[in-house]
N, C-alpha and C positions, 0 to 999 in steps of 0.2 A: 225401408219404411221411414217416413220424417216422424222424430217424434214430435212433444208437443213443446220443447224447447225451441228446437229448430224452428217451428211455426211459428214463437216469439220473435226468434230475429227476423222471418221474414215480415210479418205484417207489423213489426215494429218500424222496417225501415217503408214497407209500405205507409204508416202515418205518417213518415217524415217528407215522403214527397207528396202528400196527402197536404198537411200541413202548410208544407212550405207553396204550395198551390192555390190553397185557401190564401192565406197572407198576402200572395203575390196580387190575387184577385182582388183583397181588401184595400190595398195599397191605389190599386188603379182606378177603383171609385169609382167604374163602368160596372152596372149590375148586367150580368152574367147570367142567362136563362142555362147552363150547362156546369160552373162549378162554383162552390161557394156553398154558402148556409141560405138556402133558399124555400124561406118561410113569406108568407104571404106579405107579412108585415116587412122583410127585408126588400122584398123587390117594390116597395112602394116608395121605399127611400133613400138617397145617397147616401146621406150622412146615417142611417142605421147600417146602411150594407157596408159600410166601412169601416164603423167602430167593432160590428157582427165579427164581420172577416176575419178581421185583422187578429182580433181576440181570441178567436176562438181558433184562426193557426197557431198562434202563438200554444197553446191550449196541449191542441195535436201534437205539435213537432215533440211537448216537453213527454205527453204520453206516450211518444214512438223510440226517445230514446229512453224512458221508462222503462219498455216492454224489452228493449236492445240487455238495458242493466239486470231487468229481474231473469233475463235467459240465461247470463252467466252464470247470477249468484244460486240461481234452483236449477238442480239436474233437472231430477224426476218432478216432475208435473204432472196433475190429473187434467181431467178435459176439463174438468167445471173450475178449475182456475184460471185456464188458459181463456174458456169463454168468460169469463168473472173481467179477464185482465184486458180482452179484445172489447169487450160490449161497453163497460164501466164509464170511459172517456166519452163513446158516442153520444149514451145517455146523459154524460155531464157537461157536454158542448152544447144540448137541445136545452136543457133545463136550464144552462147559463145564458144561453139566446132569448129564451124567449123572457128569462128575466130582464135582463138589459132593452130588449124592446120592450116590458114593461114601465121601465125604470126612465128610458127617452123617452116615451110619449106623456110623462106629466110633466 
């Protein structure tokens, strides 16, 4: 059975190609109906879907080698840490998104 450390390193390294996916998209300035931060407001614009991207890989990668560190440093882990530690970034990537398209549009 995997425990719930194990599950750190994997969907830790899962954010990192996650991550570094977002970024690559940001990078290229083509908005992408299939990966990326894909809010209504970002597919309306280059320049948001690029600062968006870009940002918020950067964001990912740093929460996948996060999730890599906290599996070493914690054996034992409960599930509502592990979802505490999975969910925390997704929710902090939306919230930084949709502020920074707040924040470009005045």
């Amino acid at each position: 059975m995997i425990g719930f450390d194990n599950l750190l390193i994997i969907f830790g390294f899962l954010f990192l190609i996650l991550g570094f996916l977002t970024y690559w998209v940001g990078i290229k300035r083509k908005i992408n109906p299939f990966l990326g931060v894909r809010l209504p407001q970002t597919l309306k614009s280059a320049d948001i879907w690029e600062k968006i991207n870009v940002r918020c890989g950067i964001l990912i990668i740093i929460h996948g080698l996060a999730m890599i560190s906290l599996s070493f440093i914690i054996c034992e882990i409960s599930f509502w840490v592990f979802l505490a530690v999975a969910l925390i970034p997704l929710l902090l990537n939306v919230i930084f998104a949709l502020l920074m398209i707040k924040r470009l549009k005045n």
